[in-house]
C-alpha positions as CSV (number, residue, x, y, z in Angstrom):
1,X,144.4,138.7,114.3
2,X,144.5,135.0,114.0
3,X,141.2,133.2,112.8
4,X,138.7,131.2,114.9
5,X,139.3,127.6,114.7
6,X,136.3,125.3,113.4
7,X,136.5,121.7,114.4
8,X,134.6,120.0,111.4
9,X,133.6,116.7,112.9
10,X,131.8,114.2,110.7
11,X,130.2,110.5,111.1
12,X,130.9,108.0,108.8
13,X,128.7,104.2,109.4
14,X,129.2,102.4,106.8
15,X,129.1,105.5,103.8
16,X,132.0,105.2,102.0
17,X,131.1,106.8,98.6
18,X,129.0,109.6,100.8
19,X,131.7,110.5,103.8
20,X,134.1,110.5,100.5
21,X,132.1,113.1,98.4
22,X,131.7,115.3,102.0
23,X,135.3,115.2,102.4
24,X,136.3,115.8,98.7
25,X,134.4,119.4,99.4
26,X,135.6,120.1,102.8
27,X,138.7,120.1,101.1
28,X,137.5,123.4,98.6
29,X,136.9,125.2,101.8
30,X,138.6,128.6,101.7
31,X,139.6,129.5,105.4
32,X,142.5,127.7,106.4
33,X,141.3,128.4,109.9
34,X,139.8,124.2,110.6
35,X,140.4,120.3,111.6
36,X,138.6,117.9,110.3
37,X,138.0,114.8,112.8
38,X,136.5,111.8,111.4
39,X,134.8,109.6,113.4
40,X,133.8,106.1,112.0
41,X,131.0,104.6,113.7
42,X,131.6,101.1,114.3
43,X,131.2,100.2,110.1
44,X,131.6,96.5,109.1
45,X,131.7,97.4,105.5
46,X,135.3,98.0,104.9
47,X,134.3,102.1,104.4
48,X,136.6,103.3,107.6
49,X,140.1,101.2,105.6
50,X,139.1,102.8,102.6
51,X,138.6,106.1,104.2
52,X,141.9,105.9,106.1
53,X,143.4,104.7,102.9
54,X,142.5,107.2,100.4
55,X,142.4,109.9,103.0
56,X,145.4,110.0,105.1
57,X,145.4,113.3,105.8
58,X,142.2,113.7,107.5
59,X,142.3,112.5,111.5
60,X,140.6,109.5,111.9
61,X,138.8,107.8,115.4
62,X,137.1,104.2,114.6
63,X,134.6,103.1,117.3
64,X,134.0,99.8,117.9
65,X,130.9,99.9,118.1
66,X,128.0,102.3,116.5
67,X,127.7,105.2,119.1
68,X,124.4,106.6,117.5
69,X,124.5,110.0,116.2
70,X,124.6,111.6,120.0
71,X,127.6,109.4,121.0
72,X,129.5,109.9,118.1
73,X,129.3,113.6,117.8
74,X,130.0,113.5,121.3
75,X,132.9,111.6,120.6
76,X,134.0,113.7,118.1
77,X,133.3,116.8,120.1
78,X,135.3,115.6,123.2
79,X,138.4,115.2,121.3
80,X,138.5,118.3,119.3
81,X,138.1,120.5,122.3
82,X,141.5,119.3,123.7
83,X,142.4,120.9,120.3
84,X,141.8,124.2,121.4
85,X,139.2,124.7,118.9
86,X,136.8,127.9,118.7
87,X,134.0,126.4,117.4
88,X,132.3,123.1,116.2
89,X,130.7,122.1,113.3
90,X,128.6,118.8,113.6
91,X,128.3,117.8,109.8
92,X,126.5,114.9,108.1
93,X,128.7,113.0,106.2
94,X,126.2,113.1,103.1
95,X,126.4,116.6,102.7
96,X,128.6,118.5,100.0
97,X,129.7,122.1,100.6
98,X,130.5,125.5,99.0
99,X,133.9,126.8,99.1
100,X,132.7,130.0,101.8
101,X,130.4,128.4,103.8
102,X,132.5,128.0,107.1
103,X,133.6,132.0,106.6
104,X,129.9,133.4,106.4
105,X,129.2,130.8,109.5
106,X,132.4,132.1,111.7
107,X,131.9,135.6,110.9
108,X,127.8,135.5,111.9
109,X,129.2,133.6,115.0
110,X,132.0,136.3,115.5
111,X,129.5,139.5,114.7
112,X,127.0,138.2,117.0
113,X,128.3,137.3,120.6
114,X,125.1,136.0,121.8
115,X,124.6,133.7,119.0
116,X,125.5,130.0,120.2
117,X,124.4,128.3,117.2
118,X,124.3,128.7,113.3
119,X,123.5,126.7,110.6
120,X,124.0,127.4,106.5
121,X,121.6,127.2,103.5
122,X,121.0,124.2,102.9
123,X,119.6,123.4,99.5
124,X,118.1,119.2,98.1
125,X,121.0,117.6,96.9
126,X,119.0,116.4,93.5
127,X,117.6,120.0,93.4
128,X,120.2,122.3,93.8
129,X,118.4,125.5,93.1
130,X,115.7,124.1,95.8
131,X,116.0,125.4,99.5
132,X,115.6,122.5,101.9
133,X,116.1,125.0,104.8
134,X,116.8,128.5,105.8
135,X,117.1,128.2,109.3
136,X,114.5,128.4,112.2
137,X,114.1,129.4,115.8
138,X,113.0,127.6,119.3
139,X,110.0,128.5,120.7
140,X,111.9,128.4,124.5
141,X,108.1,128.7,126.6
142,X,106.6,125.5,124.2
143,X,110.1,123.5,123.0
């Protein structure tokens, strides 16, 4: 049985050192089972050369202009489903991962058909033993 696929789809505006350290520990991920798509957001720093330079092997869309947040996930999202992709994975390009974190996400997701969304620990960056969230619910009657 073949593993879902996980489009990991990341921002970059004008982040270099951040996008860099995100995609330094995408690459310690343990499932083989993903694509990464970076999406530079219209920078004018010189971040999406030095990204393209030092990363070659990570796909790579430069805007022309900054789509916002919404545009360029949706960007992001638009061209990985003509990957064939499972699932999506919308993550912010200063965030730094553990090595199993997409596994326990695909196999909640995979355990629990009527789950459409998940979302990891997530602990302070200059606090690592600090929990910055643990998930939450919608309230669907009050938004």
């Amino acid at each position: 049985m073949t593993k879902p696929r996980v489009a990991i789809i990341i921002l970059n505006w004008n982040a270099y050192a951040h996008t860099a350290a995100c995609l330094d520990s995408i690459q310690q991920i343990s499932s083989p089972a993903y694509d990464v798509l970076l999406i530079d957001n219209g920078s004018v720093d010189g971040s999406a050369a030095h990204l393209r330079e030092n990363y070659p092997e990570i796909a790579m869309l430069e805007t022309r202009t900054n789509l916002g947040f919404v545009g360029g996930n949706n960007l992001g999202m638009d061209v990985a489903a003509g990957l064939g992709v499972d699932y999506f994975l919308l993550l912010n390009n200063d965030t730094e991962v553990k090595a199993d974190f997409l596994d326990q996400m695909v196999r909640t997701l995979e355990a629990n058909p009527s789950t459409a969304i998940v979302g990891p620990l997530i602990y302070y960056f200059d606090q690592p033993s600090t929990v910055w969230s643990a998930g939450g619910a919608i309230d669907w009657k009050n938004g």
